[in-house]
N, C-alpha and C positions, 0 to 999 in steps of 0.2 A: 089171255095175258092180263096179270093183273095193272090195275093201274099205277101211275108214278105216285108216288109218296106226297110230289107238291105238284100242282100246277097254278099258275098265277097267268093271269089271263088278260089284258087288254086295260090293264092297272094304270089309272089316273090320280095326280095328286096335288092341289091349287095352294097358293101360300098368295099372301097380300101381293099383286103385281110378277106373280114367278109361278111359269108353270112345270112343275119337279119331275114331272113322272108325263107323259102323255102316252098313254095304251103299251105297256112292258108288257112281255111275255118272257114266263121263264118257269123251265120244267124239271124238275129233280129227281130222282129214279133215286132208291133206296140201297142204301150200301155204296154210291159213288162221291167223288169229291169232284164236287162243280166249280166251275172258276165263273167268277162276276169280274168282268174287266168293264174299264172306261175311266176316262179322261179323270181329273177333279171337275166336279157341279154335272157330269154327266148323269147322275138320278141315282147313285150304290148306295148313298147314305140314307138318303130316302126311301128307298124301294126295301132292305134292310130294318128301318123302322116301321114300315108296313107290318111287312114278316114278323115282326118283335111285339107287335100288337101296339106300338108307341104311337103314330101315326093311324090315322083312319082313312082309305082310299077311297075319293072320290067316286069311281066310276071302279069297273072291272069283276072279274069274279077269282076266288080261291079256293083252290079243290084240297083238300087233303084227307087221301087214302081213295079220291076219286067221292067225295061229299065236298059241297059247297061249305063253306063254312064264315067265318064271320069273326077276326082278331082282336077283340073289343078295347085287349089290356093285356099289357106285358104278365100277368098274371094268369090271362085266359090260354095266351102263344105257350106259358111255360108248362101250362096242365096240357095241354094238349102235343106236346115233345120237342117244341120249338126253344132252343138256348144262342142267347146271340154274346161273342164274346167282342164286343167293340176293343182300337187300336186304344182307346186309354179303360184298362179294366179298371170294372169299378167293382172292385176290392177294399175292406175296410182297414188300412193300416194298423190299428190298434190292439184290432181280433186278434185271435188266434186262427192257427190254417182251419183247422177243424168247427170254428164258429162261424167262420166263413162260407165253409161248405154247404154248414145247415141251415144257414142264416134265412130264416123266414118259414123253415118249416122243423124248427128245432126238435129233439125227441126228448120229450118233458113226462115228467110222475105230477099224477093230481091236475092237469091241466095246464101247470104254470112255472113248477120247478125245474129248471133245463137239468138234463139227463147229461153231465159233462164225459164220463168215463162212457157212455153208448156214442155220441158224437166222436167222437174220439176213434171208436173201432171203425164203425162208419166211414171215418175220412181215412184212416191207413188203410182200409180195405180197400175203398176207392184207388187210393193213390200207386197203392199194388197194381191194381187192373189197368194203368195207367205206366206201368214198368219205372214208377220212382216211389221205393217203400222207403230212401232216405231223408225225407221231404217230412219232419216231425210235426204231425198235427196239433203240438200243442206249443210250435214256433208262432210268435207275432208275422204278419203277411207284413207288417213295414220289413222286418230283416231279415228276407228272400231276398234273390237275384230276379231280374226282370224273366229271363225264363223258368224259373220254380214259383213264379207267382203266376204264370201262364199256365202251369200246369197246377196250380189250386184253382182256377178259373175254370179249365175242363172237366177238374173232379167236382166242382159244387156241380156244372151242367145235369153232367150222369147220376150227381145223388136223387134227380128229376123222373131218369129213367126218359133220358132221350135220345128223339129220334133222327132230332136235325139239328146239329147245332152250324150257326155261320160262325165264320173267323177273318174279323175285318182287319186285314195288315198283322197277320201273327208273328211276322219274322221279321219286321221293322226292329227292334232292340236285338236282338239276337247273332250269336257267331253262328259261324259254318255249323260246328258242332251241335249248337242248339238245334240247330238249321234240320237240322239229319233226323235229330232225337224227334224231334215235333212230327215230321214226315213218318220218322215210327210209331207213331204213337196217332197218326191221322189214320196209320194203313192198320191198324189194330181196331180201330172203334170199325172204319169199312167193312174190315172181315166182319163184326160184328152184326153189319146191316144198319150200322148209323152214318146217316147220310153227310155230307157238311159242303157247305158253299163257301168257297175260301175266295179272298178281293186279296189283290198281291197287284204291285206296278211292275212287278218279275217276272216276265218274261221266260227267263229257264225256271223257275220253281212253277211255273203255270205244265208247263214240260213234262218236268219232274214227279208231280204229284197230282194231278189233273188228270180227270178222264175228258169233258167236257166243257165246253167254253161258251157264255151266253156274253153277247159286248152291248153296252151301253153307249150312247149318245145322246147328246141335248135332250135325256129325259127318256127316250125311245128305245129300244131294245131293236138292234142293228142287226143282230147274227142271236140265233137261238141254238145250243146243240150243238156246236162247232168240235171236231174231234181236237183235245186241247196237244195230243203229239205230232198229228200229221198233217194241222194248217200252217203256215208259210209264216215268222214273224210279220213279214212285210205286210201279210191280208190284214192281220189283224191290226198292225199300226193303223192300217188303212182305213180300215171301221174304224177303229176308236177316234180318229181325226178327221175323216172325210174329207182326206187327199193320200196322194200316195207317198207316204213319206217312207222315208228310214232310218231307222233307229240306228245311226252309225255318229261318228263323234267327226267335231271340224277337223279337218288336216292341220299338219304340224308345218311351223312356220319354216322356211329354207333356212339352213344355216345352223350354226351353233349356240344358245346363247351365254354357252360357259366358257368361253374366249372372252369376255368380259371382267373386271372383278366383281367378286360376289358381292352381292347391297349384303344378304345375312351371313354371318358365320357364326354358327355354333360349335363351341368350342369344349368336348369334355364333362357336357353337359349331363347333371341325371338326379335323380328323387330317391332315395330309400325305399324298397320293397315295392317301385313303378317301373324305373328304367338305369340300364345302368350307365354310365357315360358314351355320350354318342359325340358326333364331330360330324358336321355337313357345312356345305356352304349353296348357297341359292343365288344366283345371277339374275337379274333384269331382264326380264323375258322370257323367262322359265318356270315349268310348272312340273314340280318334283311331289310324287308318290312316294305316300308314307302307307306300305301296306302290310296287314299280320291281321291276328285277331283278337276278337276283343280283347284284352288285358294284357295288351302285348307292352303295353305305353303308349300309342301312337297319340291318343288326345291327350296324355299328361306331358306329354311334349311339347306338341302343340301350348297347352295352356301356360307349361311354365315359360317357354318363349314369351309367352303375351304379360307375363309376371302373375298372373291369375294361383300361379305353382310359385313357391320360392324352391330353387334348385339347392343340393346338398353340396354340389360341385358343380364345378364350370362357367362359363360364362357366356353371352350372347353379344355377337356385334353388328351395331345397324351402318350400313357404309363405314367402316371401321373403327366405329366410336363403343365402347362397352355402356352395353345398359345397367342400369341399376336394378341387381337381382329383386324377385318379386314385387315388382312395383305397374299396375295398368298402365299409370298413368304416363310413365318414362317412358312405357312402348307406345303408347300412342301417338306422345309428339316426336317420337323419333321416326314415327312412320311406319308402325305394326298397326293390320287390323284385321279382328277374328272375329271368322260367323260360326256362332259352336255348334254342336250337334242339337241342342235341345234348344233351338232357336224361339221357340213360343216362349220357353219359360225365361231363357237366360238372354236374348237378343231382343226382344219386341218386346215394345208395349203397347200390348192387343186391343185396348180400347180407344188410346191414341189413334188419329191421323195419320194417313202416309206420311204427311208431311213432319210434323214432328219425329215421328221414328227417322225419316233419313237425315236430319239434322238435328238428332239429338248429343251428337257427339261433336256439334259445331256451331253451338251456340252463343259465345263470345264472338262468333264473328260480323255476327247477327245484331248485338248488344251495343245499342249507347247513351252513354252516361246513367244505365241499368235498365233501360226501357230498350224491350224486343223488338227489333220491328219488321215484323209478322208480314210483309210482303215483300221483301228481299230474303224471307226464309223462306216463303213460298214459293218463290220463282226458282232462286237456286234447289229449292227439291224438286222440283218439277223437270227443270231442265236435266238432274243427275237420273232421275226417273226417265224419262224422255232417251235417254242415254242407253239406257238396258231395254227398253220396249217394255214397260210395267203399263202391265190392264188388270183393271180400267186406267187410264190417263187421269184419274181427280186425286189430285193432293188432299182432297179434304176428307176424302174416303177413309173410315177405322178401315185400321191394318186387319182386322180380325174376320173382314169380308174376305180376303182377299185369298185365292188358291194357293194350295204351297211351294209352289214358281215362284208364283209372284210376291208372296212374303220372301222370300228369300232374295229375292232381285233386291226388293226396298234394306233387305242388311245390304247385301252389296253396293247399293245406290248410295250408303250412310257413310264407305268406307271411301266412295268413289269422290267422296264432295269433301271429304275430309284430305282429300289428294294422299291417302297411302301409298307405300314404296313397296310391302312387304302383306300380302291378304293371306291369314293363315283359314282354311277351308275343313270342318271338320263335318265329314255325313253331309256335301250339300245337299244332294240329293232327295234325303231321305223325306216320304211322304211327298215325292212330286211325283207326277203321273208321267207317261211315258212319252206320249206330245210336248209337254213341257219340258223335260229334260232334255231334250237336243236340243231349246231355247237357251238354257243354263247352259250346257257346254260349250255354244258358239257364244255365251256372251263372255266365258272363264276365259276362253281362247284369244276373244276379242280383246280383252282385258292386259293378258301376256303379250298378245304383239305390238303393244302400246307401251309396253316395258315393267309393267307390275309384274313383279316375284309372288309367285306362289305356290304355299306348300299345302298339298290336300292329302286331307286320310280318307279310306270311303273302305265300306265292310265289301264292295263289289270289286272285285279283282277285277274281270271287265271293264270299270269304270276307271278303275286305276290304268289300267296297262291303255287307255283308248284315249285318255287325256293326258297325261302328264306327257313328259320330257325324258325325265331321269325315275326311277324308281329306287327306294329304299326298302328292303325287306325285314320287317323286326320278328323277332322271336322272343317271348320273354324277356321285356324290355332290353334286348340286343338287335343293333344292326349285321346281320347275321348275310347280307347282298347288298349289291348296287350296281346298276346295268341301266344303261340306257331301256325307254319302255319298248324298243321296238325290237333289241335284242332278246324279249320273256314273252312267255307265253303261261295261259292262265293254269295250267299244269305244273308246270316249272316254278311257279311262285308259291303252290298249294302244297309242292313238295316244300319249297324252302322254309317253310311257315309252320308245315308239321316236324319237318325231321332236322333245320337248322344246318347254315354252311357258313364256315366262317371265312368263303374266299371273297375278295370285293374286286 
């Protein structure tokens, strides 16, 4: 029997005061798609930089092809068939797809002259063997869509001629559809005999597309080999948190909370070539699903609610006062507040303190006679912190340590101290681990039975139809459904979403 393709062995790896990795094991057979679960800070990103040649492990051994070997440099992992595509690829926006591909081992006349029209066939060759020949190699990589930039990302791997490539969170940006196309195109390099280690906080894409499951913990490798269709969610929550948890969402509060009047009513509302006029109303203590895919509108909705969008038509009302179209700042004090989807770039300021990011958006109240004062900012964030369960507990902690729960709790914490009426929720989830997520959902829940309005969009049907209240179902910027979450099912919405129904 020949050997596995990778074995990694009893892999340690020390950083100033943190120990990353203590003795992982983890084995990959050739032609299969290996799943790396575990928690956030459970050792993926680091045991992944091993593998990448980035990192140099301590202690342990690495076999590949069944020879000890030794990853000195992301250059030595690359000759030897190792491709890692991290969740932010590092693709050069200005390139072209094609100079992309080649980039670092260009094919040149004389030594020095890049070879443009050989690069070129090159990458449409590639990107054929990859079932997208409409992907123009001689396009700029800035203006692709996040999944055709995923897919110049797997064509530079293969122009290596490799045999492993990892794929850390590939379907984090991506619709259903993408979703499908990637999984065709995972099951195409397999047939091939190229191996890939995929990290996904998805539970059904671990299902889906998984042969095997290896789970991380505090650095340790929990479960090795794990068959990834026929172990039980529950074992694996279990490993990954070291209790017996389950991934299920808080219960719905008794009662109705649309026998109340609505805090929001959008009224006829929509954007030219995003959405076309919608009309909902959101009550105090409810949390209304906005589900479809991507491009359907649901965060250009979101946004222009928040005025971030000035809307073509319609208008918005906060307890029945009309906002001033596209304006933050009128939604703010009227009592909007949004955690967007791209909350690194467009929520947090990463090198900032907890405490400044949760009262950044409430600093006049802080302020006298223009002098901050820095310990009535501090308490009040600590205590709206303290409110959500944010760990670590230090206000003075950068935001940019902190896991993606927990940056996310401190947007909430921001909105929380700012006493909003109306929290608009866009992807909260997205890039939290699977422990942490049932944190986030009893705190969204906790949040609603206090009387905060909430409208969430989330690309996971599940997450929709398991939290919200009410759902809305868009199609091409149209509300196309609307049904309580507990009258749908995640079938039923998948229909509504491809094929469109315009009964409500």
């Amino acid at each position: 029997m020949p050997p596995p393709l990778l074995k990694m062995t009893g892999i340690t790896k020390h950083f100033p005061g943190v120990r990353a990795l203590d003795g992982v094991d983890l084995t990959v057979a050739e032609g299969e798609v290996h799943c790396l679960l575990g928690q956030n800070g459970a050792g993926k990103s680091t045991l992944i930089k091993v593998l990448a040649g980035v990192h140099q492990p301590d202690g342990g051994e690495i076999l590949w092809q069944g020879t000890s070997t030794r990853l000195k440099s992301p250059t030595a992992a690359m000759r030897l068939g190792i491709a890692t595509m991290y969740q932010e690829l590092d693709l050069v926006e200005h390139l072209s797809v094609a100079e992309n591909i080649s980039l670092g081992h260009e094919p040149t006349r004389a030594g020095f002259v890049v070879r443009t029209r050989s690069a070129r066939r090159t990458a449409a060759e590639l990107l054929r063997r990859l079932g997208h020949p409409e992907v123009d190699p001689a396009t700029l990589v800035g203006e692709l869509s996040a999944a055709q930039q995923q897919i110049v990302s797997m064509a530079r791997a293969l122009s290596h001629e490799v045999r492993l490539i990892v794929m850390d969170e590939p379907s984090a940006a991506l619709d259903p559809d993408e979703v499908r196309n990637l999984f065709r195109i995972i099951e195409r390099l397999t047939a091939d005999g190229v191996a890939v280690i995929y990290i996904s906080h998805r539970l059904e894409e671990i299902r889906r597309i998984g042969k095997r499951v290896t789970v991380l913990k505090d650095g340790r490798s929990v479960a090795d080999g794990l068959p990834a269709v026929s172990t039980p969610a529950r074992d694996i929550v279990a490993l990954m948190t070291g209790r017996d948890v389950e991934h299920v969402f808080p219960d719905r509060s008794p009662g109705s909370p649309t026998t109340a009047t609505p805090v929001l009513q959008v009224e006829g509302l929509s954007r030219e070539g995003e959405f076309e006029p919608v009309t909902f109303g959101l009550h105090p203590g409810e949390i209304v699903g906005l589900a479809g895919l991507v491009g359907s509108g649901r965060s250009e909705i979101l946004e222009t609610i928040y005025g971030a969008r000035r809307p073509a038509t319609g208008r918005v009302f906060v307890n029945g006062e009309p906002l001033r179209p596209g304006d933050v700042r009128a939604a703010v004090r009227a009592g909007i507040g949004l955690a967007p989807e791209e909350r690194k770039a467009q929520a947090l300021l990463m090198l900032e303190s907890v405490t400044r990011n949760v009262s950044v958006s409430t600093l006049s109240r802080f302020s006298r006679a223009g002098w901050l004062d820095r310990t009535a900012e501090r308490t009040a964030a600590q205590q709206a912190t303290r409110e959500l369960v944010l760990r670590p507990d230090n206000p003075d902690a950068q935001v940019k340590n902190l896991s993606g729960g927990n940056q996310q709790k401190a947007v909430l914490a921001r909105w929380l101290l700012r006493g909003c009426k109306v929290l608009l929720l866009d992807e909260p989830t997205r890039g939290v681990d699977i422990g942490a997520r049932a944190e986030l959902y009893a705190v969204v829940r906790g949040l609603a039975d206090e009387g905060l309005a909430v409208l969430l969009v989330s690309s996971e049907v599940p997450e929709v139809l398991g939290l919200a209240d009410r759902v809305l179902v868009l199609r091409e910027g149209r509300i196309v459904h609307t049904a309580p979450a507990g009258e749908l099912d995640e079938h039923r919405v998948l229909d509504l979403v491809m094929e469109g129904d315009h009964s409500s």
